[in-house]
N, C-alpha and C positions, 0 to 999 in steps of 0.2 A: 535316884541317880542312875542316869544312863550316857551311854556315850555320847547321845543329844546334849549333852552338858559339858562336857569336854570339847566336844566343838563350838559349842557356842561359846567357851569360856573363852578360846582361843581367837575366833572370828573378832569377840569383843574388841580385847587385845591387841590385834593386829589392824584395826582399824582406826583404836584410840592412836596406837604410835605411828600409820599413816599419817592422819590428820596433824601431829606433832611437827613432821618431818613437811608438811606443807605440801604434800601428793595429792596430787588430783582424789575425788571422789569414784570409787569404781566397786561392780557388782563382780565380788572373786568367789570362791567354792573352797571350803575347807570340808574334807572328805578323810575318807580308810587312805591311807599309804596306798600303791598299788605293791608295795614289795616291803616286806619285813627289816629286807637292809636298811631301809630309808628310814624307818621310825612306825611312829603308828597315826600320825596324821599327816597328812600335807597339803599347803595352799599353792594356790597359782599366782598371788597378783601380783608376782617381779613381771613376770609376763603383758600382763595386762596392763601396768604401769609403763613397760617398756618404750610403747612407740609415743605417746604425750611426755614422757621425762627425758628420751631422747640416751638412755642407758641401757646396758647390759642386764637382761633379767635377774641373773645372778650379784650382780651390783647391788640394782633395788632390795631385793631380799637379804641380803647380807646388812644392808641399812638397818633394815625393821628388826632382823635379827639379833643385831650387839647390842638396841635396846632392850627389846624383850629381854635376852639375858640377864639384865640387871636389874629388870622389876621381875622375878619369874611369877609367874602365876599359881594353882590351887594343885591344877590336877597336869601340868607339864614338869617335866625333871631336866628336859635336851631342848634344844633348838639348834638346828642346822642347817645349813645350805647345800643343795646339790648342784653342781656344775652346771647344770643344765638351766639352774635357776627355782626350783625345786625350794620352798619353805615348811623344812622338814623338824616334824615334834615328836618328841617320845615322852610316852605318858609317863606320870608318878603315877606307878606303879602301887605302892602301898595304899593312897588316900585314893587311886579309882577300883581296886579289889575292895575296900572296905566299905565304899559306898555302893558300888554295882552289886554286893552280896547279899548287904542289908535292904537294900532295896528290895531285894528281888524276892525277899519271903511277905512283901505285900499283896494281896489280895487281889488289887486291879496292877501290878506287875505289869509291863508291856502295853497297859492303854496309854490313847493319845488323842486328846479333844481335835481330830482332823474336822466331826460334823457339825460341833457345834449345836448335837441335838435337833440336827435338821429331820424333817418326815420325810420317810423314805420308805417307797415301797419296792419289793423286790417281788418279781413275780417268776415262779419256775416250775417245772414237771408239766402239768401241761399235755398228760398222757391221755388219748382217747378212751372211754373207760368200754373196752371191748375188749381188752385182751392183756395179761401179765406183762410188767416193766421187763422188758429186756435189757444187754448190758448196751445198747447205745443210749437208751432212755435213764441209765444210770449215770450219766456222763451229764446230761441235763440238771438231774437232780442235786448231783453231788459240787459240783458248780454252785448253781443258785443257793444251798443250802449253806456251803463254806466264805461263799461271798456277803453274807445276811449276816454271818458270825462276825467274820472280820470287820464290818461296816461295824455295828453294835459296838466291839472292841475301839469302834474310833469315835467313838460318842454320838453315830447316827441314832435315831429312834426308828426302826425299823419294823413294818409289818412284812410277813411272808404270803403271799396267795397264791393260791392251783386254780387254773382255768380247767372248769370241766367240761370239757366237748360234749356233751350230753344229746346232742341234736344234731350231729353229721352225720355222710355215707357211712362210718364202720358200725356206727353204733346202729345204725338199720340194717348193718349185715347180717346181725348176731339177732336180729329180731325176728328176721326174716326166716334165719334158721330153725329160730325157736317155733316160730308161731307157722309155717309153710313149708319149712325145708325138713319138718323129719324129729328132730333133735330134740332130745328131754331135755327138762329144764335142771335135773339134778345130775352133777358129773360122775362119773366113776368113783367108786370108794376112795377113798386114799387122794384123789385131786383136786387140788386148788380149782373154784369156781372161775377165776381168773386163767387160770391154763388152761381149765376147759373150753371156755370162750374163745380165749384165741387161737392156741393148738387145733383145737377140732374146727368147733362152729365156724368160726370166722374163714379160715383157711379152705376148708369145703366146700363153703356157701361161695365163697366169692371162684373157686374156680367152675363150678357149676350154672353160674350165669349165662357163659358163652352156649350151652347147649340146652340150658333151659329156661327159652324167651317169658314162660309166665313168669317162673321166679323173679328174674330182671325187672319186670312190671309190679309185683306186689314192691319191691326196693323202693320204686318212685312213692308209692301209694304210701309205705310204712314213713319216708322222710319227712314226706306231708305231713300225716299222722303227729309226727315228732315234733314239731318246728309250732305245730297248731296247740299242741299241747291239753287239748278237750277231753280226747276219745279214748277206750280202754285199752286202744292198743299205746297211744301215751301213757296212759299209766304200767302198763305195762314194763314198754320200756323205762321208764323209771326206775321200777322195782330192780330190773336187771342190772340198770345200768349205775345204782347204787352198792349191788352186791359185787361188781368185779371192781367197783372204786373204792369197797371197803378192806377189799384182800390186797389190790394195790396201797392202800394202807398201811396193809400189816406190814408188808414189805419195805415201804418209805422207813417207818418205824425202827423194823433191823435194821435198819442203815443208818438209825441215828437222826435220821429228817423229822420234824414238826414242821408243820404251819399254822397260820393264824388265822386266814379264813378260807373254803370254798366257794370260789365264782361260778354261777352254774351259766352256760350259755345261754338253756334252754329260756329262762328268767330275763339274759340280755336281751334276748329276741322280744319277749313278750313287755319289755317295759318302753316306756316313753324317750328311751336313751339313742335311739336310731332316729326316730322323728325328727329330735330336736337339732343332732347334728346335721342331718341331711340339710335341714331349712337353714341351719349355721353354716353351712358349708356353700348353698348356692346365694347367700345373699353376701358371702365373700367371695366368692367367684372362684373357687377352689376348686368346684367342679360345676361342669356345664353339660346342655344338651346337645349331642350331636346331632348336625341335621344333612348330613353325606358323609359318603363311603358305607365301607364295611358297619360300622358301629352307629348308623342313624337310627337316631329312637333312643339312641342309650344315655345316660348319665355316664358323664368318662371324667378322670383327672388326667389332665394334660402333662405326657412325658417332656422331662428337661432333657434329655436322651436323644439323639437323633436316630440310634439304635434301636431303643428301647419302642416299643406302642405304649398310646394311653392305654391306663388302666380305667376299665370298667367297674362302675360304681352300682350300675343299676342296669340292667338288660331292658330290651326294649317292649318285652313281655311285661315289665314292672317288677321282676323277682331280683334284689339286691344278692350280688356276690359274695363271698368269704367276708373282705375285706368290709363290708359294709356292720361285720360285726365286731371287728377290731378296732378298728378308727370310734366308737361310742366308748368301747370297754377301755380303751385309753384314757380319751377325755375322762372318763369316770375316776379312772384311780388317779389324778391330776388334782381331783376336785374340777374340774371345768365346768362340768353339769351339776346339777341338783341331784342327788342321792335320792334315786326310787324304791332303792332297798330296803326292808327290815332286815334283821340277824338273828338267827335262835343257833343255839347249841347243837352241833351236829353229833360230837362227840367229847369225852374228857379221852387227851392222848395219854401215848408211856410215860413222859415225862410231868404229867397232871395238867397239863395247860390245856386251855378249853379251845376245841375247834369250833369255829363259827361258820356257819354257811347263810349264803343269801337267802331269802323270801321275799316273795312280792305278797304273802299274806298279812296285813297288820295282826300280827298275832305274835311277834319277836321286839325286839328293842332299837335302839338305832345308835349305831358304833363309826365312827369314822376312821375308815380302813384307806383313804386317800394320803398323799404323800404332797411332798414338792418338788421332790426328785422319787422316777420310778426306773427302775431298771428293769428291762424283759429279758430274760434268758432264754434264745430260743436258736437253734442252729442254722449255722451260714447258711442253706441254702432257702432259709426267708429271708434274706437281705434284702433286696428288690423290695419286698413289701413292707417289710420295718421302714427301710429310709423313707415312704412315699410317706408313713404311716407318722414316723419322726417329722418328717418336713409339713404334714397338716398340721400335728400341734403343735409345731413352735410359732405357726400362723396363728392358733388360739390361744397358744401362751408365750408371748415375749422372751419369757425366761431362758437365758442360755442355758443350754444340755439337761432341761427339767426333763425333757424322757430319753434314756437311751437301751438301747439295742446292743445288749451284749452279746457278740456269736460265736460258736466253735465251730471246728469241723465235727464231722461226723467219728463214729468208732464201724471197723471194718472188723471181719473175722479173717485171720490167717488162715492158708492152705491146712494146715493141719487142723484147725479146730473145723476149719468147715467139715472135712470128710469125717468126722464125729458125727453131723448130721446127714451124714452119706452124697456129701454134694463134692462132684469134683470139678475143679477150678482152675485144673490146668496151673497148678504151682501159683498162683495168683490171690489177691485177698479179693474175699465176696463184703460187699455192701449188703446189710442186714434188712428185710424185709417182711413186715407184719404178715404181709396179705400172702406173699407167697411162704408163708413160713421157714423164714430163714432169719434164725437168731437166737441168742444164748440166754434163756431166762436168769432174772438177779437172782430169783430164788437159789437155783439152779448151781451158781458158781460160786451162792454164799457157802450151798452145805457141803460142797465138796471143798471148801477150804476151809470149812470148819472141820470136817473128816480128819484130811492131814495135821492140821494144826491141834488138834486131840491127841493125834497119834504122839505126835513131837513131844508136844506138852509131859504127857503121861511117864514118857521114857525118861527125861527129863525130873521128871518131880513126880515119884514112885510112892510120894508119902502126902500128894492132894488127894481131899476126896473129890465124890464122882461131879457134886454139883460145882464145886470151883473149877474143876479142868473143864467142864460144858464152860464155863460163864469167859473161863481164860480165850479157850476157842474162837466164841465166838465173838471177841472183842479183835483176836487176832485176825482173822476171816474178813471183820468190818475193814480193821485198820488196813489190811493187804490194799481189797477193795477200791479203797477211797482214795487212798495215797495214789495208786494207780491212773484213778481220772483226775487227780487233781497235779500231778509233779511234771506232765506237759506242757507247753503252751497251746493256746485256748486255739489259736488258728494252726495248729499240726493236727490229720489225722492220726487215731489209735486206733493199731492193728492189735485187735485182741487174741491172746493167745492164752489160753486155757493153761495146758501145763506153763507157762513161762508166768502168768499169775500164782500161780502156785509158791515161787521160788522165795525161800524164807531170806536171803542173803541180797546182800546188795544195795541200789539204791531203791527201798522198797520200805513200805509201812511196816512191817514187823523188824526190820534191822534198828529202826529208830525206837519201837517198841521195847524192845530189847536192851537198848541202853538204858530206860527210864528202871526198865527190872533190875538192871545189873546195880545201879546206884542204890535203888530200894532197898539191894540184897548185903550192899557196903553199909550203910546206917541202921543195918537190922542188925548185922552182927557185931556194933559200935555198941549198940543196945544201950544207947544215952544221945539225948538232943545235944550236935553244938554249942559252943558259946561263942555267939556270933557278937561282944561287943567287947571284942580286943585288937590288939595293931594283926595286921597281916600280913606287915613285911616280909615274913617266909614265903611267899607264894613267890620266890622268884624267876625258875625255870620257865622255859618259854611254853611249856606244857600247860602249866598254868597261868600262864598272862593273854594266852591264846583262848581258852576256855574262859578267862574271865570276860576278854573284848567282845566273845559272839554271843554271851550271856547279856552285855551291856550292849547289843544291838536290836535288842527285841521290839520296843518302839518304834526305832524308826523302819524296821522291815514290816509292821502294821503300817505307820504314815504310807511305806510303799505302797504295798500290796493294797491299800484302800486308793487311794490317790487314782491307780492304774488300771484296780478291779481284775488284779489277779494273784487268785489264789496260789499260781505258782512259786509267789515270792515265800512265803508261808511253809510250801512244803519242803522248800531248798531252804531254808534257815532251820527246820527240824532236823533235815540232816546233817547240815554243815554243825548243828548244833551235837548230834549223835557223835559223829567223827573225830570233833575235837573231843570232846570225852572220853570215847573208845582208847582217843592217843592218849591223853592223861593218863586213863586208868594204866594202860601198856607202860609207861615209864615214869607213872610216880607210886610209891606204896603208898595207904593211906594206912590203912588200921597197924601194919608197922614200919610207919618211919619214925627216924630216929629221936625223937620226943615227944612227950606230949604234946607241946606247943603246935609242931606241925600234923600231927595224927588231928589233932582240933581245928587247927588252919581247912589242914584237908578236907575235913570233913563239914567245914560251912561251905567250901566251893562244891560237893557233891550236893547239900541239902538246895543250895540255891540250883545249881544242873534242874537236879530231880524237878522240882517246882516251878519253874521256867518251861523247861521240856513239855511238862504238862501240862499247862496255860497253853503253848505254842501248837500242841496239838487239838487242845480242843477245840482250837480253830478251824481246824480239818475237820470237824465231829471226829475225832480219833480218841480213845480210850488209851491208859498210859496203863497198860496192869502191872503189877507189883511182883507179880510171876509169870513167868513163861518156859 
């Protein structure tokens, strides 16, 4: 039982004694009250019926109202009229706390068959593997990783994939460095192989081009190399470019991310997946030869833009552009094409589940990692190429929104964090940059919020040992983190700021954290289970009928948050769900009020909090600890 049932009990209701009353047929909304004074539901359709009944809205509703009245329903106690016209309900109280409580210590709690078990692929990270996830590349992650969760929660069947760039410009930067520019292949003691790459190599090598023309020249040579995938300087890069994809791993990992399989590029390039669409593409006329202007000789798709240029599909030398490897790897995860792939075990993750990565060697299995809806998570300012990239497959496949193109903006560093890396900006936020190294390793911000968050902790709970305040930390650290990229909306920049990530208060992952402890800390010192199947009439105060209703909304903020594909809904129901509890605790005692009956009451609406909170965060990948 959830508030989904309350309303629909009511919509029921007020549509049966419509139909009685002989009113037109009409699509109305019965919703949350917007104001406590009103009740706790309210419908629109005096409104709506107004201008075909040729009545006052408040009329209409006052109709449906004095019947209602006299057949009441399960879970309404009021029905009222607001002046305005307003068809106002206030719940019974007793049978929606007894049902929203016991419900809520079920397992799937908060699911809601939105997918119907649809395939669906989500595909996110997406980091070139040359150099450490920084905190913009955490913003990607933590996105696609909580949006997979939430889907799942809506009964999609969801696979997760990482495209690995394995075969562009950066990854022959770090090659170049290795193998021409100088640079051992082992980094400094004590440093991630992944920070070494991109801190040093990367950052060096690429500003060292401009003055030295050989260098610049072996880069063409090593791309080659890459993309042909023969020669030992390919195998090479391989090697490399596995070992900083495996430390970006480790990383993905603290942060609570899994996937399901690894797409290598290198693989896309080398299989029949380009061919096939190309010759799909010019025998639908998607893309053509140009024969004048600037772009004769090339294969182009034709801008709907009067602004925009076509976009080149193929140069006039024959060497296909970027997007000539996207537009295949789409259809692929579509199922549009034939699966060229094998699959062998790349790794077992933290959480035991087996990563899979592609081969084109018959010497793996064959797994279908395609979907019918795919979602790409990759930032606004690939738009331009997603939509081209949208508008070719829904020419291959019919289906409405079977691929879309989720964007954010970007994450910025504030004036103050930049001049940590000694950049001054003129009081202004810097845009984060691989190549010129400018940017906040995740590692980097987890362990310094693990640092504080140890400190806290400790002071705090003088009687944890050493390996639970480590475990508490860094659960806190994650949770900061993630709540952080995820409590935005997806198209506002985040200006990151290093000390203001820090802040344990507020609207923040460890404030919500904190409530889940503080409830753990009320039922530990009850030191006995509830009996959660008695009446609950005592929950009267509005303290409690308030934490009951945003307990009984957790459903339909998954239907949102999935519907809309954003995580933000998720995060503002963890807090809104925090807040109300914080208020409970503030003005109801539990463990001594004045009887048993309500010490018991109380403490099934904290067991249900607790359990709720916690499903709702794990949505976030967020951890609820039991101490803090």
């Amino acid at each position: 039982m959830t508030l989904r049932l309350l309303f629909a009990e009511i919509r029921s209701a007020v549509q049966k004694i419509s139909a009685e009353l002989g009113y037109p047929v009409v699509e109305f909304d019965v919703s949350e009250a917007s104001k406590s004074d009103f009740g706790d539901v309210s419908c629109n359709i005096g409104f709506l019926l107004a201008k075909p009944l040729k009545k006052r809205p408040s009329e209409i509703s006052e109709s449906i109202a004095k019947i209602y009245r006299d057949n009441m329903t399960n879970f309404v106690s009021q029905v009222n009229v607001h002046p305005s016209g307003y068809l106002n309900f206030v719940a019974n109280n007793s049978s929606l706390a007894k049902n929203i409580i016991k419900s809520s210590t079920s397992n799937n709690y908060g699911g809601y068959d939105l997918g119907k078990g649809t395939k669906t692929v989500v595909e996110h990270t997406s980091v070139n593997p040359n150099k450490a996830l920084h905190i913009g590349h955490v913003r990607n992650i933590i996105i696609g990783d909580t949006v997979a969760r939430i889907l799942r929660k809506a009964n999609y069947d969801v696979n997760v994939l990482n495209y690995v760039d394995d075969s562009g410009l950066q990854v022959a930067d770090i090659i170049v460095g290795f193998l021409y520019g100088g640079f051992s292949k082992e980094p400094p003691h004590g440093q991630k192989f992944d920070h070494y790459c991109g801190d040093v190599v990367y950052v060096s090598i690429t500003e060292r081009y401009e003055k030295e023309k050989p260098l610049a020249e072996k880069r063409v040579l090593v791309l080659k190399e890459l993309e042909e995938g023969k020669s030992d300087i390919a195998k090479f890069g391989d090697e490399i470019t596995r070992q900083v994809l495996e430390e970006q791993l480790k990383t993905c990992w603290r942060l609570g991310v899994t996937y399901d399989c690894l797409n290598f590029e290198s693989q896309i390039i080398r299989s029949s997946l380009w061919k096939t669409v190309f010759e799909k593409m010019k025998s639908m006329g998607i893309t053509y030869l140009e024969n004048e202007g600037k772009n004769t000789g090339c294969w182009v798709i034709k801008s709907d833009s009067e602004v925009e240029e076509d976009k080149i599909l193929v140069r006039s030398n024959g060497i296909a552009t970027y997007i000539a490897k996207d537009i295949p790897y789409a259809a692929w995860k579509l199922g549009i094409l034939d699966d060229p792939f094998y699959y062998k075990q790349y790794m077992v993750q933290k959480n035991h589940q087996v990563l899979w990565q592609t081969t084109l060697e018959n010497t793996g299995t064959k797994i279908d990692f395609t979907g019918d809806k795919v979602i790409t998570i990759i930032d606004s300012r690939q738009s331009r190429l997603q939509k081209i990239i949208t508008k070719i497959i829904s020419e291959f496949k019919s289906t409405n929104k079977s691929y879309l193109h989720l964007g954010y903006e970007s994450v910025t560093l504030s004036p103050d964090t930049a001049k940590t890396l000694n950049l001054e900006t003129g009081g202004k936020s810097v845009q984060m940059s691989g190549r010129k190294g400018v940017y906040v390793n995740a590692d980097y911000v987890l362990d310094i919020l693990g640092v504080k968050t140890y400190e806290e902790t400790k002071k705090r709970n003088p009687d944890l040992d050493e390996v639970s305040l480590v475990k508490i930390a860094e659960q806190v650290a994650v949770g900061a983190l993630r709540y952080a990229m995820i409590k935005q909306d997806l198209d506002k920049i985040i200006t990151f700021d290093l000390t203001e990530s820090l802040s344990l208060e507020g609207d923040t992952g460890p404030y919500v954290q904190y409530a889940h402890a503080r409830a753990i800390r009320i039922l530990e010192k009850a030191s006995k289970m509830p009996e959660f199947d008695i009446s609950l009439d005592i929950l009267s105060t509005v303290y409690e009928k308030n934490l009951v209703k945003t307990i009984g909304k957790f459903d339909i903020q998954v239907e949102d948050s999935a519907k809309n594909l954003s995580p933000k809904i998720i995060a503002r129901y963890c807090y809104d769900l925090a807040v109300s509890f914080n208020s409970f605790y503030e003005h109801a005692k539990v463990l001594t009020a004045e009887s048993p009956e309500m010490i018991n009451s109380r403490l099934c609406l904290v067991w249900s909090f607790k359990e709720t909170l916690a499903k709702a965060l794990s949505l976030l990948g967020i951890d609820a600890p039991d101490r803090m």
